[in-house]
N, C-alpha and C positions, 0 to 999 in steps of 0.2 A: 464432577456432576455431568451427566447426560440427558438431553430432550427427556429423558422419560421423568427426570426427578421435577422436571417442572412442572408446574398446577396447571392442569387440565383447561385448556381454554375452551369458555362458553361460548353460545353459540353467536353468530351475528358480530363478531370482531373484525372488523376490516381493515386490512392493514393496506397502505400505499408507498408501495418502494419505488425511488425516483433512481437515477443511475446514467452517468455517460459510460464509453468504454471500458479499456485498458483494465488499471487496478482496478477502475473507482467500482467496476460492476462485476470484477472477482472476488474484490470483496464481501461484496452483498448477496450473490449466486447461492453460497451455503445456507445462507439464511434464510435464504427467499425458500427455498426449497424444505429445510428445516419445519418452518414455520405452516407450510401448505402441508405435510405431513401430519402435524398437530387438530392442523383441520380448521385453519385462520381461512378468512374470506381474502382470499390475498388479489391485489391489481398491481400491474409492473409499469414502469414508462420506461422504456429501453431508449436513450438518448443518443443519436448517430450510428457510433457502432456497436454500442451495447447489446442493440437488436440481434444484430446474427449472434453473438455470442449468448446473449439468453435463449433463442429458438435451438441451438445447438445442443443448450445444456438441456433442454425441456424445458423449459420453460413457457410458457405462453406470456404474450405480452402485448402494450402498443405504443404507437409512436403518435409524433405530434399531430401526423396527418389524419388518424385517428378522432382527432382532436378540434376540427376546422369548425364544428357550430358554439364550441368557447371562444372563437376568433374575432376578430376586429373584420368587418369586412372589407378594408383593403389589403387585409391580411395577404389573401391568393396574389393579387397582381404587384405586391412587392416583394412574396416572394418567388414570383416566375423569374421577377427581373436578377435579382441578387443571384438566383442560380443557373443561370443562363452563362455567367462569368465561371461555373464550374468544370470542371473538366466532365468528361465519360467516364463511366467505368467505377469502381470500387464496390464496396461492401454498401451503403448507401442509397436507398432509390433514390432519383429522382424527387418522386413525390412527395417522400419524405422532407430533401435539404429543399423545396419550397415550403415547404410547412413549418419546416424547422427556423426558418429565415426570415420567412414572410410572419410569421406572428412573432417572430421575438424583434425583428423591424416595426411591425405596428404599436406595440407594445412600446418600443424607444421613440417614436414619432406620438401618442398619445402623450408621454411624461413631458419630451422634451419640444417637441414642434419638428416638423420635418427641417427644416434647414438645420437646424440643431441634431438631430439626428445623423443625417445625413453627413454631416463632418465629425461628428463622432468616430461612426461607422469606419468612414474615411482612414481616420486616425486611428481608430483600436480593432478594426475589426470586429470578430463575434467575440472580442472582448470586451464590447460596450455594453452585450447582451443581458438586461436582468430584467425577465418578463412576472413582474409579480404582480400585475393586474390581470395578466392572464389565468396566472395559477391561481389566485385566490377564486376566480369564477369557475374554474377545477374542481377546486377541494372543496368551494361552498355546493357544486352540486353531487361530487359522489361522497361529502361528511364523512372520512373515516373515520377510524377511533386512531389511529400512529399514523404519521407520518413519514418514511426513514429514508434520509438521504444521507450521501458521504459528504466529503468536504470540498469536492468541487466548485468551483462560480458556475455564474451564469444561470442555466435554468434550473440545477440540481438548489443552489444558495435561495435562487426565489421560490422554489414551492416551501422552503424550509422557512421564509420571511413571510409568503401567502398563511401557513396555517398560524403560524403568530397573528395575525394581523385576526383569523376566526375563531380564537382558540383552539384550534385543535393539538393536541399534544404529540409530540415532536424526536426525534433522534436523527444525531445528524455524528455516524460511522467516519473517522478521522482513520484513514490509511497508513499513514507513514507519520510524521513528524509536525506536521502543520504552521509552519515555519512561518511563510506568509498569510495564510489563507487565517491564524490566531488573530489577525485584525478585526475578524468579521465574525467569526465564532465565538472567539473572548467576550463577546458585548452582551452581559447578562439580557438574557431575554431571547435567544438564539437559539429555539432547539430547545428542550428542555430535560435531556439527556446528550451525553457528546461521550462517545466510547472510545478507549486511549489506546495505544500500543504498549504502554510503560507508564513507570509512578515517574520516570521522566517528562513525559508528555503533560502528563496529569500535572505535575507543578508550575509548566509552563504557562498551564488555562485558570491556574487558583490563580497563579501573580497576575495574570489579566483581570483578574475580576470575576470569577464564576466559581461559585460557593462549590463546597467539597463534594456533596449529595449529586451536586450536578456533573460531575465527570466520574466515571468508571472506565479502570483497567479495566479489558476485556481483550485483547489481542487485535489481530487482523485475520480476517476468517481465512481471508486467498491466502492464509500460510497453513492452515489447517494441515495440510497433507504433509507437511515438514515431518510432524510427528506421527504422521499414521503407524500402524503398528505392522502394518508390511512394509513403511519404508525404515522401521529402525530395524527391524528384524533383518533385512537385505543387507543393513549398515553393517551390521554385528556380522556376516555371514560374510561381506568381501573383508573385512577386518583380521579376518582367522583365515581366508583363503589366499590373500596379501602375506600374510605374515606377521603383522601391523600388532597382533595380543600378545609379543616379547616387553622387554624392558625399557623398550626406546620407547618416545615422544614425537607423537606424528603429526607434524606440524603441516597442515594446506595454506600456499602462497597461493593464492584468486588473482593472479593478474589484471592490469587491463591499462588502454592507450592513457596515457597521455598527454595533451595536446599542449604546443605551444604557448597558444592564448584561451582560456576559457570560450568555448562557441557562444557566447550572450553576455557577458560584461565582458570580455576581454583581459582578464587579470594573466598576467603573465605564470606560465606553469613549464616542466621542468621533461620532454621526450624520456629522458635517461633513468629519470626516476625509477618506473619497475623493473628495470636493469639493475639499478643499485641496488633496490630491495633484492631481488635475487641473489646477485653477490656475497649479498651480506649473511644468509640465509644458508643459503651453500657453503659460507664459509665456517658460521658455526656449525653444521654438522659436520664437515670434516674437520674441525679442531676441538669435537665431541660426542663421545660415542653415546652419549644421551639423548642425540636427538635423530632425525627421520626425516628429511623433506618430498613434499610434494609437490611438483607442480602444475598449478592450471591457465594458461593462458587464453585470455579473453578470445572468442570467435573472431573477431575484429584484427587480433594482435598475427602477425605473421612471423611467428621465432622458431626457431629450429630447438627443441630439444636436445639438450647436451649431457648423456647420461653420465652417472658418477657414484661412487657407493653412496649408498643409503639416502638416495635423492632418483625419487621415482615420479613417473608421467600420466597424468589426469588428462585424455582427452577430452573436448565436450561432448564428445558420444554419449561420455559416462555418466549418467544420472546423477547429480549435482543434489539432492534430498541425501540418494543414497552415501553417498561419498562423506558427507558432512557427516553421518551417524558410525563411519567407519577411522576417521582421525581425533588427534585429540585437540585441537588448536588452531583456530583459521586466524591467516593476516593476510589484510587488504590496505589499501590505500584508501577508496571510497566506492567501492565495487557493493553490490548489492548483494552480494555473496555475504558480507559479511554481516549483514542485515538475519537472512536465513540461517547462517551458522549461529546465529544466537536464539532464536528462536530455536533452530535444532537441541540447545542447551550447551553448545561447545563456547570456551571462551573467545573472546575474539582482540586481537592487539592489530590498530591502525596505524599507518604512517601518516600523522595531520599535517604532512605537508605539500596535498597535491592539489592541484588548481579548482578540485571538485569537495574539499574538506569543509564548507561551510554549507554546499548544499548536501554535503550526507552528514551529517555531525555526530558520528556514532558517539565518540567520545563524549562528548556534552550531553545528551540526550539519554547515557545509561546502558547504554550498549557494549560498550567497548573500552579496552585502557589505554588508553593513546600516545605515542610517541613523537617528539618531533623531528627526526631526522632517523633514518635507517640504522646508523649506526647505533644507539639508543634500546634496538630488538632484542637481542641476546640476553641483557640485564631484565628486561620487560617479559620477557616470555618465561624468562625463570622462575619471576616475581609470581606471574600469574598463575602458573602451573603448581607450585609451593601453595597458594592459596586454595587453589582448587582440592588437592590431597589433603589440606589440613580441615577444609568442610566434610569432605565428603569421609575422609576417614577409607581411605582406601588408594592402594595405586596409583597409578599412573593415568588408568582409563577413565575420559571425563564421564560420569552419570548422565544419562540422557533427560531433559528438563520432562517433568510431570506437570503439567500445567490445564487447568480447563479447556476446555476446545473453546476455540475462540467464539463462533457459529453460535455455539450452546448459550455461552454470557452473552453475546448481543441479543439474542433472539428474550433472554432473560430478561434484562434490560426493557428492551419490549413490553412484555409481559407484566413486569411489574409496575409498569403505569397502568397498561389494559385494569391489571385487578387491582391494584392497591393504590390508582391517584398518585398525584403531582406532591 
C-alpha cells in the first residue's frame, strides 16, 4: 500500500507531532512529511535536538521557547537558573534549554512544591520532568484532531497523558522494543493507538492490558530506507560484483566491543567474546565449502583483519543498507545491525550471551534465532538457512522482505481515527 491508496484527507485536520532527538524523531520525520504532502494541517514540537534535525530535513517546526505564554510565570527565572549550569556550545540554543527547563521545572514545582521539586530534580535530573499541566494548556488551545508522539518520557509521554486528560485522540509510535517505557504505555487509556515493530511487540502490550484494536504492526519508519528500491537494487548489484550469487552461503559477522562490565548496571560481560564468535565462524567455513564469511567490525573496535579463503572484509565505509541486501545471513551478538538485517528480510542468529542480550532481545522479541554460546552457530545457521529455502522454495539466496512502508501504516493509522473514530 502507498500514500496514495489512502482516503483522501479533508480539509482542516490537524495533526500534532511531539518528538525529542535521535530515533524518537527519525522515526517520525517520514511521516511528518508524508502526511504534509497529503495536505494535513501539520504542527511539530521539535524537543532539544529534534530541532536541527527537523529544520534539516525541511521541515518547519517549534520549540518550547515558542511556547512561553502556555507558561507558568516563573517559568523564565527557573529556567535561566537550571541553564546557567550548562555548558556552551551544541546543537541546542540557549533560549531554548531555558524554556525547555524552566517550564518543565515549573511544572514539577506546581505538582510537587518547590522543595519537593527541587530534590527531585536533584536526584533524577530531567528525569523528574513530566509537564502535563503544561501540555494539556497546549493542546486545549491549538485542539488538534491526533496527537502523535513516540515512546519517549518526559515531555513527549505528557502531551500524550495532556490529550487523554481533553479527549483528544491519540498515537503514540513505539521505536524499538519498549521494554521499560510498556509500564506507562501498557496502561489502557494511553494513547489510543500505539504502533509496534512486530507481532512480538504487539503481544507484549495485549499481555499488559491493551485490547488487540489498540495496537498495530506497522514498522519503524527511520528504517524505511532499509528497503528502498535503490538500496536493494545496489544489494543485488555488489552481490554479483563480489562474487557472492555462486553456491556458497554468505554469512555477515557485525561485530562490536564488548565491555567488562555493562556501563549502567554493571553485570559482568565477556572482552573475548567477538573473538570467539569470529573463530567459530572462520572456522566453519574453512571446514565447509558451503559457507562465505564476512567480516564487519564495529567503528569502535580496533582489529586487524586477517584475510583467509572465503572470509572477506566489510569496512564501515561500505554502506551497511547496501551490504545487508547483498549477503544471505547476519550474526550479531547485540549490535543493532542485526535489528536492520531483519527488517532488510535477511535471517538473523544472535549469540545471547553478551552483557547487552537483555537490552537488545532479538531472540525473544521475534527477530532473531538465538544461541547460547558460540559454539552452538554452525548447527543454528544450518537450521535457519534449510528453513529459509524450504519457505521460499528456491536457493540459497534470502528473498528480500516485501513489507508495507512503515511511514505509509503509521500515517494510516492516523487516518483512520481522523475518518473512522475511536
Amino acid at each position: 500500500m502507498s500514500s496514495s491508496d489512502l482516503p483522501s484527507p479533508t480539509p482542516a485536520r490537524r495533526l500534532f507531532f511531539v518528538a525529542y532527538g535521535g530515533g524518537h524523531v527519525a522515526m517520525l520525520v517520514p511521516v511528518i512529511k508524508m502526511a504534509i504532502a497529503r495536505g494535513h494541517d501539520v504542527s511539530v514540537l521539535g524537543l532539544t535536538t529534534a530541532r536541527a534535525v527537523l529544520e534539516k530535513a525541511g521541515v518547519s517546526c517549534i520549540g518550547f521557547s515558542e511556547l512561553w505564554h502556555h507558561a507558568a510565570p516563573s517559568a523564565r527565572i527557573y529556567g535561566e537558573a537550571l541553564a546557567a549550569d550548562l555548558g556552551s556550545g551544541g546543537v541546542v540554543s540557549h533560549e531554548e534549554s531555558v524554556a525547555y527547563l524552566g517550564i518543565s521545572f515549573a511544572d514539577l514545582v506546581a505538582e510537587h512544591g518547590e522543595a519537593e521539586a527541587r530534590g527531585m530534580y536533584a536526584r533524577e535530573g530531567r528525569h523528574a520532568f513530566l509537564p502535563v499541566a503544561f501540555f494539556t494548556r497546549v493542546l486545549d488551545a491549538l485542539r488538534p484532531d491526533v496527537v502523535v508522539a513516540t515512546n519517549s518520557p518526559r515531555a513527549e509521554r505528557a502531551a500524550l497523558l495532556a490529550s487523554g486528560i481533553l479527549g483528544i485522540r491519540a498515537v503514540c509510535a513505539v521505536d524499538l522494543f519498549a521494554l521499560q517505557e510498556v509500564r506507562w504505555i501498557g496502561q489502557p487509556g494511553y494513547a489510543d493507538r500505539i504502533c509496534v515493530l512486530n507481532e512480538a511487540v504487539r503481544g507484549m502490550f495485549l499481555a499488559h492490558g491493551r485490547s488487540p484494536d489498540e495496537v498495530v504492526v506497522t514498522g519503524n519508519p527511520a528504517f524505511d530506507m532499509l528497503n528502498a528500491p535503490e538500496t536493494v537494487t545496489a544489494g543485488r548489484a555488489l552481490r554479483a560484483e563480489r562474487g557472492w550469487d555462486d553456491s556458497r552461503i554468505t554469512v555477515l559477522w557485525a561485530s562490536q566491543i564488548e565491555p567488562a562490565h555493562h556501563p549502567f548496571n554493571g553485570a559482568p560481560g565477556d572482552p573475548s567474546l567477538p573473538r570467539q564468535v569470529e573463530r567459530m565462524l572462520r572456522g566453519m567455513v574453512a571446514g565447509d565449502d558451503t559457507w562465505r564469511l564476512v567480516v564487519r567490525y564495529h567503528p569502535s573496535e580496533r582489529e586487524a583483519f586477517v584475510p583467509a579463503p572465503h572470509v572477506c572484509f566489510s569496512p564501515t565505509s561500505e554502506p551497511l543498507a547496501v551490504l545487508l541486501h547483498a549477503v544471505d545471513v547476519a550474526v550479531v551478538t547485540a549490535s543493532t545491525v542485526g535489528l536492520e538485517a531483519w527488517i532488510a528480510g535477511r535471517p538473523v542468529v544472535t549469540v545471547d550471551c553478551s552483557v547487552f542480550t537483555e537490552d537488545a532481545p532479538y531472540s525473544r522479541m521475534g527477530v532473531s534465532t538465538g544461541v547460547a554460546d558460540p559454539a552452538e552457530l554452525p548447527l543454528a545457521l544450518k537450521r535457519v538457512l534449510a528453513t529459509v529455502r524450504n519457505q521460499a522454495g528456491v536457493g540459497v539466496t534470502v528473498p528480500d522482505k516485501t513489507t508495507t512502508n512503515a511511514a505509509t501504516a503509521v500515517l494510516g493509522v492516523i487516518e483512520t481515527l481522523l475518518f473512522d473514530g475511536v
